[in-house]
C-alpha positions, 0 to 999 in steps of 0.5 A: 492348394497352388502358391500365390506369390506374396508382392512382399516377397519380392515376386513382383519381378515375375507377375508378367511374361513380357515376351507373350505381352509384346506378341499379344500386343503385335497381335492386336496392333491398333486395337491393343490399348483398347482391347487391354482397357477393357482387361483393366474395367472388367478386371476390375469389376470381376475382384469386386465381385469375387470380394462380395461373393466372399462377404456373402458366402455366395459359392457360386458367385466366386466361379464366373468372375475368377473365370474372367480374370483367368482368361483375360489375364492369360490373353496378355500373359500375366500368368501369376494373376491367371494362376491365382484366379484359376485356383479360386475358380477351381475351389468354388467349383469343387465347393459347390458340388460338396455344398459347402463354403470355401473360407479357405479362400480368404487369404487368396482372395486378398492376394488376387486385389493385390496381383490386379492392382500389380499388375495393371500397374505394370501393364500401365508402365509398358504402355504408358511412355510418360509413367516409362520416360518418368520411371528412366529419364534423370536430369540431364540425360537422354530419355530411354524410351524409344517405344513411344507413339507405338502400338 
């Protein structure tokens, strides 16, 4: 099976490739916060449905769902989430053709709800300018973010 970064280990640094962000959201221009709020709703809803086919032991429950994630994940270029939602995709589709539960998911499938939750944190940051003016501004200085307003 495929690595999943553990958060713990410090690999949040790499969750996003921030060069194929930006070109994404170039791509897109006005429509981009939209386009990335539906990325967070149907993310969302998709980790749920992942979670519940795994309580319910419902093999090919796992595939659509991961699929989602995968696709969308790459349109914004947060690869690890996209990698980890691929390997589950992946295992459940070979699952269901040897009729068989894949149990061995369980530590990957807890490591996808932390991905998401990481990442969307990240994809809040870089869009957000209050969360960025919050995260770099001190008292007496000058804000660093000269991005706001832009899409």
């Amino acid at each position: 099976m495929e690595h999943t970064p553990n958060l713990a280990r410090g690999d949040a640094a790499n969750l996003v490739d921030w060069v194929h962000f930006e070109k994404c959201r170039g791509e897109l221009g006005p429509g981009f916060i939209r386009i990335l709020s539906y990325f967070r709703e149907d993310g969302t809803k998709s980790v749920a449905q992942i979670e519940a086919a795994m309580r319910e032991q419902n093999t090919t429950a796992l595939v659509i769902p991961a699929h989602t994630i995968k696709g969308e994940a790459r349109q914004f270029g947060a690869e690890t989430l996209a990698m980890a939602a691929e390997m589950i995709e992946t295992s459940a589709r070979l699952c269901i053709e040897t009729r068989r539960f894949p149990d061995e998911l369980i530590p990957q499938v807890v490591e996808l709800r932390r991905l998401f939750t990481r990442t969307i944190e990240l994809f809040d940051k870089a869009t957000n300018p209050l969360l960025s003016r919050r995260a770099t501004q001190g008292f007496g200085r000058r804000g660093a973010n000269q991005d706001f307003g832009r899409l």
